[in-house]
Structures are given as structure tokens and as C-alpha cells.
Z-matrix of the N, CA and C atoms (Angstrom, degrees):
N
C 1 1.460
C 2 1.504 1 108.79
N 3 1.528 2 117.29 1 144.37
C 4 1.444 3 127.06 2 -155.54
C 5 1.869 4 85.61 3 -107.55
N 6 1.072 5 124.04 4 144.41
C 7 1.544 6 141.89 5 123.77
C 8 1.221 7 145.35 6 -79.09
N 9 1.317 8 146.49 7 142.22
C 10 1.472 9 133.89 8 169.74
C 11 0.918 10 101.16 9 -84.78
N 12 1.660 11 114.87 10 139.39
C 13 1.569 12 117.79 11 162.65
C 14 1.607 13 106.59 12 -46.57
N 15 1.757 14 92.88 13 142.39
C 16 1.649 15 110.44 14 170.15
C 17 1.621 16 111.68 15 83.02
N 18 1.669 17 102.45 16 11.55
C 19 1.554 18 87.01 17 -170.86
C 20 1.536 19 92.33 18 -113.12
N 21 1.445 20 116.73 19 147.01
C 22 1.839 21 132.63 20 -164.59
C 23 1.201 22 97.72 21 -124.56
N 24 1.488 23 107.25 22 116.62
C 25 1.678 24 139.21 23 -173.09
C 26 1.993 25 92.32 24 -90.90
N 27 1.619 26 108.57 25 95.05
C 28 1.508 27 107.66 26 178.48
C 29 1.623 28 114.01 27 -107.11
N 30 1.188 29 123.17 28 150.53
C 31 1.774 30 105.28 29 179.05
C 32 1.413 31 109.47 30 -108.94
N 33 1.149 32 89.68 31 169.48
C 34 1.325 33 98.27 32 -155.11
C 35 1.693 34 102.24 33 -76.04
N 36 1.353 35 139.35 34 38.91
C 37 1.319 36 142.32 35 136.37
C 38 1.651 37 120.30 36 -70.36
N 39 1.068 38 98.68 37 -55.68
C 40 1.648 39 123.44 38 166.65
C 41 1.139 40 109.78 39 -59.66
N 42 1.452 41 130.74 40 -33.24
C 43 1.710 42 118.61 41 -178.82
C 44 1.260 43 95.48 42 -76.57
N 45 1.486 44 128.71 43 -41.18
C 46 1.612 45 119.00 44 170.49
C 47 0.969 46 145.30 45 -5.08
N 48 1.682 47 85.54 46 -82.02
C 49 1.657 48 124.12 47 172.90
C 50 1.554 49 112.29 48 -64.61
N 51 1.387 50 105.92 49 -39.03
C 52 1.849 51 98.52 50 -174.79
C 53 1.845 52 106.52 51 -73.19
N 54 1.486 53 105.47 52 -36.43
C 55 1.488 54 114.75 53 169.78
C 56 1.633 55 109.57 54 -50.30
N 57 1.186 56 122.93 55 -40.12
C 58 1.645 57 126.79 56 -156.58
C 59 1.711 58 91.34 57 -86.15
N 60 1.509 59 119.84 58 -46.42
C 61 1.364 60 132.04 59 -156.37
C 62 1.702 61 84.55 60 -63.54
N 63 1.156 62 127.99 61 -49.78
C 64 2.000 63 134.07 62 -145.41
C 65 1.555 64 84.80 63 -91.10
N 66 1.429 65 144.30 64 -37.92
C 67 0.984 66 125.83 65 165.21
C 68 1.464 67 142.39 66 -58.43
N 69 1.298 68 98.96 67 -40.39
C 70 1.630 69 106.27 68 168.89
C 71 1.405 70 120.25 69 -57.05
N 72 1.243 71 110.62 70 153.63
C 73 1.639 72 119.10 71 -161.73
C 74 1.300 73 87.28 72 -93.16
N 75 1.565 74 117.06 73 157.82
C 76 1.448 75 152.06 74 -157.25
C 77 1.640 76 91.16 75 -94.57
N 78 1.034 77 92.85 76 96.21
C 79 2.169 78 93.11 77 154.41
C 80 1.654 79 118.27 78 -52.95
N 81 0.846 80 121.27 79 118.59
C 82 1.789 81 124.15 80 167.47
C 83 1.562 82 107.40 81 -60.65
N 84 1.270 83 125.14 82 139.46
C 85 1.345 84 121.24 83 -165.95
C 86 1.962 85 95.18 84 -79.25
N 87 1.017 86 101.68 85 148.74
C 88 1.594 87 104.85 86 -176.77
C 89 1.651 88 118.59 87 -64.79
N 90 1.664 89 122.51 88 -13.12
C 91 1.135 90 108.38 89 137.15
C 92 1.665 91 139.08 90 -17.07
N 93 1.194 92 88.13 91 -65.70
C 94 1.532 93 116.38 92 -146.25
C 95 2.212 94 95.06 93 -94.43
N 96 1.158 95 116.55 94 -23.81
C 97 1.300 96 120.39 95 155.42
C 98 1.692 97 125.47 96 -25.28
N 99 1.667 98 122.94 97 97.38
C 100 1.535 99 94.89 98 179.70
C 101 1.641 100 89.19 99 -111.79
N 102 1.508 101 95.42 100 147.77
C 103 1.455 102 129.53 101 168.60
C 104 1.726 103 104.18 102 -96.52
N 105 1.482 104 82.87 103 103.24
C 106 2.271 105 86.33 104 170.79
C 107 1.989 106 86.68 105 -54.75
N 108 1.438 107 78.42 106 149.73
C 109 1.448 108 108.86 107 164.83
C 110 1.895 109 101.34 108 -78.96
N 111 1.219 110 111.58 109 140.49
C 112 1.357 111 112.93 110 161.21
C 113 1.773 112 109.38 111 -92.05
N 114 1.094 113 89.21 112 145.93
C 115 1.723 114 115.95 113 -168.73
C 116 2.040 115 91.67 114 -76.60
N 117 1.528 116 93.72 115 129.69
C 118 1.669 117 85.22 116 -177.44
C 119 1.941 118 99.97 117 -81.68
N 120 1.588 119 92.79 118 145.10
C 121 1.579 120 83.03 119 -177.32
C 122 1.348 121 122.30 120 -55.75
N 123 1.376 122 113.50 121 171.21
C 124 1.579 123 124.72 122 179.19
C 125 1.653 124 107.96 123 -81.53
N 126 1.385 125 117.82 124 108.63
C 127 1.412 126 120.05 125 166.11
C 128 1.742 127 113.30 126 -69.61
N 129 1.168 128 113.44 127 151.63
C 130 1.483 129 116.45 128 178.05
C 131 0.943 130 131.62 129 -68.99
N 132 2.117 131 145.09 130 114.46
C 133 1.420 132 97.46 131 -163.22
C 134 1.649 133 120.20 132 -64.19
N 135 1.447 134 113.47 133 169.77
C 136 1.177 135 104.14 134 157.13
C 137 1.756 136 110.68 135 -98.22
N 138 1.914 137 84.99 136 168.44
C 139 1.871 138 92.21 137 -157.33
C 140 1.843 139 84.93 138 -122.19
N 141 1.323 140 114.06 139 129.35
C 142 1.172 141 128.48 140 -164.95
C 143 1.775 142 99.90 141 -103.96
N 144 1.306 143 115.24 142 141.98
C 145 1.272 144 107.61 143 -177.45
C 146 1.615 145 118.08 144 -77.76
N 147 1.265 146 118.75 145 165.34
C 148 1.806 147 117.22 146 -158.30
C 149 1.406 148 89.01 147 -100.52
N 150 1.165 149 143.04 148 -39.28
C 151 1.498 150 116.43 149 166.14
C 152 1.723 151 140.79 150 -90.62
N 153 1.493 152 100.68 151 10.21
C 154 0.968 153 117.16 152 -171.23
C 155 1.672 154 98.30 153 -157.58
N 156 1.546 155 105.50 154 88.93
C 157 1.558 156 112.28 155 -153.33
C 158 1.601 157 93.39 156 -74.81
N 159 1.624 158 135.58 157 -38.07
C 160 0.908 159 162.76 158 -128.08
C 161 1.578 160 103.93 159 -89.68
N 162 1.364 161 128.60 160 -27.82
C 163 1.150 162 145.44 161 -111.13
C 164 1.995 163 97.70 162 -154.45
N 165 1.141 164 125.75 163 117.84
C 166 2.186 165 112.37 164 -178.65
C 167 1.870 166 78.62 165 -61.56
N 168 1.348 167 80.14 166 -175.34
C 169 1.585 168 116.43 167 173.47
C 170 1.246 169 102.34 168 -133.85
N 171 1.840 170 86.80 169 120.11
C 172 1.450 171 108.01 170 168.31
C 173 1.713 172 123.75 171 -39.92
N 174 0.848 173 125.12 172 118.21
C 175 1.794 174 134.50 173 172.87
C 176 1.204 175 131.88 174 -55.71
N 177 1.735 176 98.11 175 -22.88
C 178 1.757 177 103.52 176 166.39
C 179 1.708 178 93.53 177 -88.77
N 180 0.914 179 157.67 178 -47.99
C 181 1.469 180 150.79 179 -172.26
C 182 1.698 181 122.17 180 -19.97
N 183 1.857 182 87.59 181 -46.31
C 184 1.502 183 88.19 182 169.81
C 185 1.274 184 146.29 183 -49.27
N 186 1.714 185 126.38 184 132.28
C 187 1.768 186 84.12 185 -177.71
C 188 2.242 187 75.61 186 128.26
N 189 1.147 188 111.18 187 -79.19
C 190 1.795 189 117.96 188 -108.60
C 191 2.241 190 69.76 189 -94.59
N 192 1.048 191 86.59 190 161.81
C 193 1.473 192 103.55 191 -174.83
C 194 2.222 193 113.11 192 -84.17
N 195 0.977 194 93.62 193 131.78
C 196 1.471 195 103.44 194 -156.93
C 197 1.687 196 133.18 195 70.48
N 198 1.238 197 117.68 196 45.86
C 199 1.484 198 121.32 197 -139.75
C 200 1.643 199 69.94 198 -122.03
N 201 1.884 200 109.70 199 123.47
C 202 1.567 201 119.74 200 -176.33
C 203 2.048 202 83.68 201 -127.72
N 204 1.528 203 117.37 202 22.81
C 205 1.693 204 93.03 203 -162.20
C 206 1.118 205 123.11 204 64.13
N 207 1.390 206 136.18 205 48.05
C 208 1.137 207 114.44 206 159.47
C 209 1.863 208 100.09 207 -113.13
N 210 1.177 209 90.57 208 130.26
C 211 1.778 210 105.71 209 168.22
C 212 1.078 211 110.05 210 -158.72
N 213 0.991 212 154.41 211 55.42
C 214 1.989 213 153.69 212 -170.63
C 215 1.434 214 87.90 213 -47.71
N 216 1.160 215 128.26 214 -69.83
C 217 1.837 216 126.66 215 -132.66
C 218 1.832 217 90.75 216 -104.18
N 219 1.518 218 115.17 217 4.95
C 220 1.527 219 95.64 218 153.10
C 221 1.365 220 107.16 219 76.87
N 222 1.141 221 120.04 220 19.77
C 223 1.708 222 125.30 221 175.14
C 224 1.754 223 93.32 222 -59.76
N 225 1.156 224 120.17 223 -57.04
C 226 1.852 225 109.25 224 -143.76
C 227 1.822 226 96.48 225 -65.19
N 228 1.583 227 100.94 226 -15.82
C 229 1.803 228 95.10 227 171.63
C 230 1.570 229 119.02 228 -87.13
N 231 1.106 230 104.65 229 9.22
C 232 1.673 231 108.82 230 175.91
C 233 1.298 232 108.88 231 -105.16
N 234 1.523 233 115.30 232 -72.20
C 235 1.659 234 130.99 233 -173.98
C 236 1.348 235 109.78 234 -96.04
N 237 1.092 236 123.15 235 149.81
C 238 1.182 237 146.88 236 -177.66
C 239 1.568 238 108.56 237 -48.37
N 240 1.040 239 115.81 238 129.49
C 241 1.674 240 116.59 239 -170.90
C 242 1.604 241 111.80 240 -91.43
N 243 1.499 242 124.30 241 -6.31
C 244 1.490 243 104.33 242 147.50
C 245 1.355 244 112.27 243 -109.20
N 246 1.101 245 123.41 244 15.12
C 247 1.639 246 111.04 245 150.65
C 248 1.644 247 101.27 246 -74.08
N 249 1.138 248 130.33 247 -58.69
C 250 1.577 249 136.05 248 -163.50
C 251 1.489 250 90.78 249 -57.32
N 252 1.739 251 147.22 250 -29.48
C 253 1.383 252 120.38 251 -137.86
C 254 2.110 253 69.37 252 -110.95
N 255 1.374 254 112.67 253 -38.55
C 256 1.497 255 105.20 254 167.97
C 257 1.387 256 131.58 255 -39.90
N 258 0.928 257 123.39 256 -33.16
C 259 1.527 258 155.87 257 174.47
C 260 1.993 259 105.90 258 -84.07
N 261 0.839 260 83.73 259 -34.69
C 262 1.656 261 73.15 260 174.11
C 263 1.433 262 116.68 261 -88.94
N 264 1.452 263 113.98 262 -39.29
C 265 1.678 264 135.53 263 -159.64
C 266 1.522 265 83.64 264 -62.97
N 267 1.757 266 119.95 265 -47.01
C 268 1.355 267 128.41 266 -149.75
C 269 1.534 268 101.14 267 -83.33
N 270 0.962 269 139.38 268 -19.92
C 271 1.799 270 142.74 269 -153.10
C 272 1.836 271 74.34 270 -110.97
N 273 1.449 272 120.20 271 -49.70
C 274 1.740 273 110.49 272 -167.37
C 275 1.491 274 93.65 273 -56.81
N 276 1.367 275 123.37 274 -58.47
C 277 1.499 276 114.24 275 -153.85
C 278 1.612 277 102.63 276 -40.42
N 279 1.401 278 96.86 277 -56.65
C 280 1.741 279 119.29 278 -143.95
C 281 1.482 280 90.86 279 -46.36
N 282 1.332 281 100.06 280 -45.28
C 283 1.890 282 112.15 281 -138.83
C 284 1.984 283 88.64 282 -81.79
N 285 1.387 284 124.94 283 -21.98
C 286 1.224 285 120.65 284 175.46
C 287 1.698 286 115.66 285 -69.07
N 288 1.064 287 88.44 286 -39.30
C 289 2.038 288 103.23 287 178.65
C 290 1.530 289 90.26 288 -77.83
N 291 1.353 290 139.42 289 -63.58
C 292 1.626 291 121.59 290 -167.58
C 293 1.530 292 101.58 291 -64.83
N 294 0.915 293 127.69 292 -13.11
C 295 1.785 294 127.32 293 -175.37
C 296 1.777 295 90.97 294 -66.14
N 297 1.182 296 93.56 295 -59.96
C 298 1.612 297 88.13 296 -168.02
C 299 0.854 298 136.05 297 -60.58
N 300 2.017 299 105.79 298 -50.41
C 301 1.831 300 110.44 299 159.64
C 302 0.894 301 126.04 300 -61.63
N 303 1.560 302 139.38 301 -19.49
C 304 0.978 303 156.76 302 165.50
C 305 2.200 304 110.26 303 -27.22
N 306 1.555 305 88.37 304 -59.31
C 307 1.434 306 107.43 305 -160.15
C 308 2.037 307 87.26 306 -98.37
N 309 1.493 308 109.97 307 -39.24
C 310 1.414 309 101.67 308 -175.53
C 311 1.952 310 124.36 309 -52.83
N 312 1.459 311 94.63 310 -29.81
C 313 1.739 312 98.04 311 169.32
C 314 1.048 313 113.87 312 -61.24
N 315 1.604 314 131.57 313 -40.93
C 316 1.405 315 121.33 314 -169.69
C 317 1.373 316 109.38 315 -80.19
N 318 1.214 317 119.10 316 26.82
C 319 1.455 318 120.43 317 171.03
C 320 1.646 319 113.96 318 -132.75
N 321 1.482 320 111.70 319 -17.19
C 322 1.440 321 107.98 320 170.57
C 323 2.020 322 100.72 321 170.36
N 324 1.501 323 80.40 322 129.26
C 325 1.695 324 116.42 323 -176.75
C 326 1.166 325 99.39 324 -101.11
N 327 1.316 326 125.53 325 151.09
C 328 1.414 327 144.27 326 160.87
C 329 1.748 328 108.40 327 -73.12
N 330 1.003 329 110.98 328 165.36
C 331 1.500 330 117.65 329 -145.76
C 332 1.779 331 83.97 330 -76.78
N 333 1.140 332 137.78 331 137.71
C 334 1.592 333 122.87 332 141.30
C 335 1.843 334 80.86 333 129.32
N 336 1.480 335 115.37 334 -30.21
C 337 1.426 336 110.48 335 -161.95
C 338 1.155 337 93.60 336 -124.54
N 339 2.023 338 110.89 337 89.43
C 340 1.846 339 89.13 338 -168.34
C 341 2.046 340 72.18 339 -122.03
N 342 1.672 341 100.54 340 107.41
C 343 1.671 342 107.22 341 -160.63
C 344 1.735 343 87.76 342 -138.27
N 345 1.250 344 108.67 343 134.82
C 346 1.760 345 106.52 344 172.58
C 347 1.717 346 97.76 345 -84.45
N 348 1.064 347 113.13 346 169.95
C 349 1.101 348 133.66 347 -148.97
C 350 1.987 349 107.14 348 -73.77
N 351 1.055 350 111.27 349 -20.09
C 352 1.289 351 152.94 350 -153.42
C 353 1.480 352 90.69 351 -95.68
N 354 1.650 353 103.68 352 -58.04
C 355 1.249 354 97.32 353 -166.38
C 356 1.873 355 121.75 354 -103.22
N 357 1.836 356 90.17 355 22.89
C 358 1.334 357 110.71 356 -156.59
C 359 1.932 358 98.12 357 -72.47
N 360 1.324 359 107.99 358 -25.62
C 361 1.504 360 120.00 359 -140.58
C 362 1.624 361 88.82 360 -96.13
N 363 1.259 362 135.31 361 -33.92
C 364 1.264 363 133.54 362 -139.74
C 365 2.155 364 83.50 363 -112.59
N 366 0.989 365 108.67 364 -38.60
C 367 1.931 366 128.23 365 -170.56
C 368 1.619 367 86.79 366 -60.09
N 369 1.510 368 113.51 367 -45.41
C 370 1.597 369 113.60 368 -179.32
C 371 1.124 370 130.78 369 -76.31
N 372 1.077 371 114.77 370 -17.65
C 373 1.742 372 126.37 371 172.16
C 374 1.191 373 111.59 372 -91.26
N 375 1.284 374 116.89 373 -11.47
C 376 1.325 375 118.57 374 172.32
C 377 1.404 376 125.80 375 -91.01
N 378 1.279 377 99.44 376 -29.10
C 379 1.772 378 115.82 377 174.92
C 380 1.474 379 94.01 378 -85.96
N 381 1.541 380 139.82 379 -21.64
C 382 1.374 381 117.16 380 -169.30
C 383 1.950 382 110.64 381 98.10
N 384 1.367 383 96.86 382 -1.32
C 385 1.449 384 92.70 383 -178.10
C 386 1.501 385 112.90 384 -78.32
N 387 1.362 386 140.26 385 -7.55
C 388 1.245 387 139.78 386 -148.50
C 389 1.304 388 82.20 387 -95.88
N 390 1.978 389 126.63 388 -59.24
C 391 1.532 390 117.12 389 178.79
C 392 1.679 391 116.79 390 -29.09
N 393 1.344 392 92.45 391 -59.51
C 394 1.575 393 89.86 392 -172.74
C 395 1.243 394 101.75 393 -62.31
N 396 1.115 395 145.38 394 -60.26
C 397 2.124 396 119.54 395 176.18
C 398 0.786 397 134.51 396 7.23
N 399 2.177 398 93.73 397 -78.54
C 400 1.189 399 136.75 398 -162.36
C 401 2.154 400 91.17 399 -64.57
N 402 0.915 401 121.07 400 -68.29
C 403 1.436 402 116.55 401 -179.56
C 404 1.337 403 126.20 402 -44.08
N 405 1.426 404 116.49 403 -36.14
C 406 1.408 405 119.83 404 -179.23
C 407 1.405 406 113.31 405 -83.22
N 408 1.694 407 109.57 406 -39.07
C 409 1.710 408 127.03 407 160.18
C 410 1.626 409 101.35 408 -22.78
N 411 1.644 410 88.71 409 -90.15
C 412 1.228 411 121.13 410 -169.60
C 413 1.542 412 120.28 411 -35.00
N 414 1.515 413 112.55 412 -40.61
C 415 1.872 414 121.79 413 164.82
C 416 1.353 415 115.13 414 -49.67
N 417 1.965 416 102.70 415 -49.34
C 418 1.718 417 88.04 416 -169.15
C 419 1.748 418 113.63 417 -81.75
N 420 1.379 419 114.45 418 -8.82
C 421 1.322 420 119.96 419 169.38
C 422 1.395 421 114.19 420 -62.42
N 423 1.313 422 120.64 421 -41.06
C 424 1.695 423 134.13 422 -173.61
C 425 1.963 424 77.77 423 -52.37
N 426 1.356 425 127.93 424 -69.91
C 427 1.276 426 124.37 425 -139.17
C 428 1.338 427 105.56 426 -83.27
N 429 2.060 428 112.78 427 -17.99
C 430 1.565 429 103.59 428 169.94
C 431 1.408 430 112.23 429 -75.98
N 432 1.627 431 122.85 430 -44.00
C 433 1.466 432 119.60 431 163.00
C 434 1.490 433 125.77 432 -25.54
N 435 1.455 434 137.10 433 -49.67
C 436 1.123 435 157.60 434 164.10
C 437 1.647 436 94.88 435 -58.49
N 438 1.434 437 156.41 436 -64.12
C 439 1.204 438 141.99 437 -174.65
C 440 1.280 439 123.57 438 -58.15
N 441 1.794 440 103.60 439 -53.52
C 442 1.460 441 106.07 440 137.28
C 443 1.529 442 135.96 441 -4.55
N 444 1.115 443 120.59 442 -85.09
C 445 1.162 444 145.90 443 -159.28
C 446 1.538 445 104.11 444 -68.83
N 447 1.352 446 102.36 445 -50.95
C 448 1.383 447 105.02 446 177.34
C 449 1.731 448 113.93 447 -66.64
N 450 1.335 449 123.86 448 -50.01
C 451 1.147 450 124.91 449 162.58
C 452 1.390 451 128.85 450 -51.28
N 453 1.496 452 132.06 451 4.56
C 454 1.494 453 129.27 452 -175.27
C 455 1.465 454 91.53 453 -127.77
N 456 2.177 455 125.11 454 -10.33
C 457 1.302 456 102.78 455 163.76
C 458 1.667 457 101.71 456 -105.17
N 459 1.078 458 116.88 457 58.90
C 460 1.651 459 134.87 458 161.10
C 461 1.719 460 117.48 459 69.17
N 462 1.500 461 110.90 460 17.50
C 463 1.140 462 121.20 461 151.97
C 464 2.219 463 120.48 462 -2.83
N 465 1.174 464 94.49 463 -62.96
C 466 1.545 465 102.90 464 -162.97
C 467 1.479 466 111.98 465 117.84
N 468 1.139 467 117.73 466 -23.89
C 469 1.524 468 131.85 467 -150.70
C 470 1.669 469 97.91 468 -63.34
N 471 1.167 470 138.02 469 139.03
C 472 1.380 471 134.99 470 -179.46
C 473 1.630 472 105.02 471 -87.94
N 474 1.095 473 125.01 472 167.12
C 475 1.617 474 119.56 473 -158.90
C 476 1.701 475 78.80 474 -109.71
N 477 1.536 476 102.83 475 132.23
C 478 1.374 477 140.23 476 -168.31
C 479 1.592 478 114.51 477 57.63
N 480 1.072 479 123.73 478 59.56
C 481 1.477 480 137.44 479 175.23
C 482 1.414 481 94.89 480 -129.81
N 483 1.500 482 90.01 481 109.81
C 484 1.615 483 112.51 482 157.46
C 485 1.818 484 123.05 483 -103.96
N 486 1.380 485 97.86 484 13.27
C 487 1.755 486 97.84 485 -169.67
C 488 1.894 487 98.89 486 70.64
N 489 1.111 488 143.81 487 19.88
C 490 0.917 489 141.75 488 163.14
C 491 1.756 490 139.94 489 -64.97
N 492 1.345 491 108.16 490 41.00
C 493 1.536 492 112.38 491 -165.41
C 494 1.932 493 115.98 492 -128.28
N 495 1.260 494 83.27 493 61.03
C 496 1.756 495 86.83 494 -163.87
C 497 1.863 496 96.98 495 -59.78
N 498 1.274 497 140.27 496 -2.29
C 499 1.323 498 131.00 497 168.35
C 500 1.170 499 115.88 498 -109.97
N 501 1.203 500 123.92 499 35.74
C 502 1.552 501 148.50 500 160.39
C 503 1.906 502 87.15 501 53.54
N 504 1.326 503 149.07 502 82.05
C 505 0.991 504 141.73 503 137.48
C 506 1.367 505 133.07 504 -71.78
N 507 1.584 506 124.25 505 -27.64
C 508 1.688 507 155.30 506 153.15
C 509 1.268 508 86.73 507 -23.36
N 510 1.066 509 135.11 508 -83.38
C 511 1.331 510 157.67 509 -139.17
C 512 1.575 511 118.09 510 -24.76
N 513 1.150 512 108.57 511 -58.22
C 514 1.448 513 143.29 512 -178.64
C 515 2.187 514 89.38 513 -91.27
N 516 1.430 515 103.70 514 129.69
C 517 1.391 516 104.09 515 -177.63
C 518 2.130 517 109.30 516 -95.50
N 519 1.538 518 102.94 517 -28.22
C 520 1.246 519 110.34 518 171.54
C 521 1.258 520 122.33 519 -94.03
N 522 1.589 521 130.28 520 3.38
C 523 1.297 522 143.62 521 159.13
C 524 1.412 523 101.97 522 -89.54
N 525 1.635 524 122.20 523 -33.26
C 526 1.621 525 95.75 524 -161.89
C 527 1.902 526 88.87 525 -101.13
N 528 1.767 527 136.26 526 27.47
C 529 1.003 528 126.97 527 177.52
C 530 1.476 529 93.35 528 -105.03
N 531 1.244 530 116.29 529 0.29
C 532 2.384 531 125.77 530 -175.12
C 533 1.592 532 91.81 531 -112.91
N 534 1.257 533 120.94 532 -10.17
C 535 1.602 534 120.14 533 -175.59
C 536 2.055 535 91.91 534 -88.12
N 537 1.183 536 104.20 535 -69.92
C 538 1.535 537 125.18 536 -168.07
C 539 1.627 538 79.36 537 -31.55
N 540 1.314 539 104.56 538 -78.50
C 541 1.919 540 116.67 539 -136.11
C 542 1.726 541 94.76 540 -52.07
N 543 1.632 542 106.87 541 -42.75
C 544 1.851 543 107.99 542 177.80
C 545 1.358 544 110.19 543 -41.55
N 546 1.937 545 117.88 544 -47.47
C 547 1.045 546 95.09 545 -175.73
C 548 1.439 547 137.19 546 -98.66
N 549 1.570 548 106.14 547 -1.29
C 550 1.595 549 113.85 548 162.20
C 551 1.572 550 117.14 549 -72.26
N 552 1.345 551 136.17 550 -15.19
C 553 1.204 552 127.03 551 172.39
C 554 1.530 553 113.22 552 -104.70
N 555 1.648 554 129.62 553 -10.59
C 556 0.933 555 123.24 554 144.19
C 557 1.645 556 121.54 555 -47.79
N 558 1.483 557 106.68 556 -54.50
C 559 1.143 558 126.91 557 -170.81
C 560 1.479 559 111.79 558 -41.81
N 561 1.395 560 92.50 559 -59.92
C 562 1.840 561 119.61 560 164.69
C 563 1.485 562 118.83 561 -8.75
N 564 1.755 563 91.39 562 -78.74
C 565 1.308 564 100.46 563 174.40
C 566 1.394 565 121.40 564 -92.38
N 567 0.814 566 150.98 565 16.78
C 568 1.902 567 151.53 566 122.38
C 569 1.354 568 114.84 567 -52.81
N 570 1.586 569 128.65 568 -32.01
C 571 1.665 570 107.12 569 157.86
C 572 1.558 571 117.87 570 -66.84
N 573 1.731 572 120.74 571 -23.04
C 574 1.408 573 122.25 572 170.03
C 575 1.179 574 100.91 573 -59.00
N 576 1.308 575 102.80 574 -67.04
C 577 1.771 576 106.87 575 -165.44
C 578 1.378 577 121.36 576 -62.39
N 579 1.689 578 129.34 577 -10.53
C 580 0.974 579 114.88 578 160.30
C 581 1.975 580 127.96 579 -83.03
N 582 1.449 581 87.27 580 -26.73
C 583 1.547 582 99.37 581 162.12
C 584 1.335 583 113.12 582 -42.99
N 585 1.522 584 109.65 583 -50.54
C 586 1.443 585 109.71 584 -159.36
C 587 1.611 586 119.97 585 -67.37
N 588 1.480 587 89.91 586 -38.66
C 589 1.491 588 105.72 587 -167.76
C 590 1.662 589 105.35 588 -77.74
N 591 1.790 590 129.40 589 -31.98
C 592 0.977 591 105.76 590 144.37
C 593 1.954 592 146.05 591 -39.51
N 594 1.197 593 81.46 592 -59.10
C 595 1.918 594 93.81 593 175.42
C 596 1.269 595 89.79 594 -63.35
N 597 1.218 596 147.29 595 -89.55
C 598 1.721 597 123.75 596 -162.07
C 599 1.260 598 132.76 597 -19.99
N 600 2.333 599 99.76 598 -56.63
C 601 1.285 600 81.25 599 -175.21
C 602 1.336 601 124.39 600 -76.02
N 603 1.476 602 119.78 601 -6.48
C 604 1.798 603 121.88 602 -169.45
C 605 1.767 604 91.29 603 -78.28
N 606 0.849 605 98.87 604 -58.71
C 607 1.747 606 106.10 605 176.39
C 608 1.920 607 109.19 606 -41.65
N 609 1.044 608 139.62 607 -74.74
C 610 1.552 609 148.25 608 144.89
C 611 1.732 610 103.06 609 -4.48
N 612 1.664 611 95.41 610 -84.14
C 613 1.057 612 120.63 611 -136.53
C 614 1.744 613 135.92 612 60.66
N 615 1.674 614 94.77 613 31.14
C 616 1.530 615 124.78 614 169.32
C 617 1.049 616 112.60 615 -99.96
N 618 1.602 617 120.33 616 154.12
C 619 1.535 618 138.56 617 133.13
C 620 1.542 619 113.49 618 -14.19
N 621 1.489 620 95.14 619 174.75
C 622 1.325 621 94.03 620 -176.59
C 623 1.834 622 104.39 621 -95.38
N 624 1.712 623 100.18 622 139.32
C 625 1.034 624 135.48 623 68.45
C 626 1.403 625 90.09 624 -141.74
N 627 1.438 626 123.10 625 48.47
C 628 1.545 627 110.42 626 171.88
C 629 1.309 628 133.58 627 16.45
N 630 1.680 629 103.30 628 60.74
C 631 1.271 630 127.98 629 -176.64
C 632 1.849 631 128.30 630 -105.97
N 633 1.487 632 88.91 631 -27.71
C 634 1.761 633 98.47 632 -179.55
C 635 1.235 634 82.57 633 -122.74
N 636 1.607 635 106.44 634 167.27
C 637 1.131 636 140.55 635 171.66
C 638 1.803 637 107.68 636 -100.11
């Protein structure tokens, strides 16, 4: 048997392999390799409190009616945040009603109790009136404890709702959310203002506006 020069007698093992080699895809030399960059994750912003820009804002805060961030010492991450807003609603009421009587004695006593205000506290312990307070106090607490209680094991109950609205104000849900806020920042400032008007008058030892001595 004759050949042409230059011609290569291969078997068919080798046609295989040269077939398998021309098929495979071309590697890129690792130079030339790009690696995407990964995107660094997204951090959260942080939310700074509105009266205390300086300072995050507490995360339970959200939500509760008049809430500007203020928590420095981090209570709403310890205790329960409608016990704490219960506790506030309750010190606002008090301190709005003592704001008033407070200053209303030094303008007029009932006949038999003609006592400055100063001397209202000490005139009562002496007559025995402070017991009776403490007892009548002490009853409607027995029944706020119990609302309490029920409201922190998931009641529904809103923190300082006693069913208390004999002039139907509830009624309306975006009138009674301009009712609430009036009376927590009133409230606000009547625990100042009752502070104050104590320390004046012991400080004085005047009437109101416990200004001279």
C-alpha cells in the first residue's frame, strides 16, 4: 500500500483524545480572571432621638403617643413600656389636680380650716385626716393594681384607661389621639410645676406665687 508524502496514519484512540482536547472550552489565563467585588452589606440607619439628638432612640418608644425619644437611662429596655407610660399618665393626673389645690388654698379655706398650704399636711395628721386618704387612696389602687395586671398579661387595655369618658370624647379616634397628647404634656409640666411650687413655698415660706421670702 502506497501513501502520499506528509500524510499521518492516526488510530482511532488518538482521534478521541484530539476530538475531546478541541472540544473543551479554553480556560482564561488567571490573569485575566475578574472576581465581582461583593457589595459591602447595608447597615441600618440609625434613628437618633428628637430631644436628645446626641443620644439613639429607644425602639420600644415607637408606637406610644407623645414619644420625642427621650430615655437616657434606658428604662423602656428594661420594664415594660406600658407599665412605664401607666406610671407616667398616673404621676401626670395627680400632679395636675395637686398643681391646682396646691395654689387654690392660698386663696380660700373652708370655714374651721383656715391652714396655708404648708401647714395643710401637718393640721391633717393631726385631726386624723391623712388615715382617711391613705384608705380611700389605697382602695382605688387595690382596683388600679388589678387593671394593671390584667393589661401587662395582654388584656388589650390601653395604659391609663379607666373607661373614664362620661362626655363621649373616645368617640372620634383622631380627636381623642389631640385629646391624649394635650393631656400628657400638660401633665408633663404639672409634675415640674408641682415640684416647683413645693420648693418655693418651703424655701419662701409664702403664699402663692412663692416669690418673697
Amino acid at each position: 500500500m502506497g501513501f502520499s508524502h506528509g500524510t499521518v496514519l492516526l488510530r482511532p484512540a488518538t482521534l478521541r483524545i484530539a476530538r475531546m482536547e478541541a472540544e473543551a472550552p479554553v480556560e482564561a489565563p488567571a490573569d485575566s480572571i475578574i472576581i465581582p467585588e461583593s457589595e459591602p452589606p447595608e447597615s441600618s440607619a440609625v434613628e437618633y432621638s428628637e430631644s436628645l439628638p446626641f443620644l439613639v432612640k429607644r425602639g420600644n418608644l415607637a408606637g406610644y403617643v407623645g414619644d420625642v425619644g427621650f430615655d437616657p437611662l434606658g428604662f423602656s429596655d428594661i420594664l415594660p413600656m406600658d407599665w412605664l407610660r401607666e406610671a407616667e399618665l398616673k404621676h401626670a393626673r395627680v400632679c395636675m389636680l395637686a398643681t391646682v389645690g396646691f395654689a387654690f388654698t392660698d386663696f380660700y379655706t373652708l370655714p374651721g380650716f383656715q391652714y396655708t398650704t404648708l401647714e395643710a399636711h401637718d393640721a391633717c395628721v393631726a385631726s386624723g385626716a391623712m388615715s382617711q386618704l391613705l384608705l380611700w387612696i389605697g382602695l382605688l389602687e387595690v382596683f388600679s393594681f388589678i387593671a394593671i395586671d390584667q393589661m401587662l398579661r395582654g388584656s388589650g387595655r390601653a395604659p391609663g384607661d379607666y373607661g373614664f369618658d362620661p362626655l363621649g370624647f373616645s368617640s372620634d379616634p383622631a380627636k381623642l389621639k389631640t385629646l391624649q397628647m394635650k393631656e400628657l404634656a400638660n401633665g408633663r409640666l404639672a409634675m415640674f410645676a408641682f415640684s416647683g411650687f413645693v420648693t418655693q413655698a418651703v424655701l419662701t415660706d409664702n403664699t402663692f406665687p412663692y416669690l418673697f421670702k
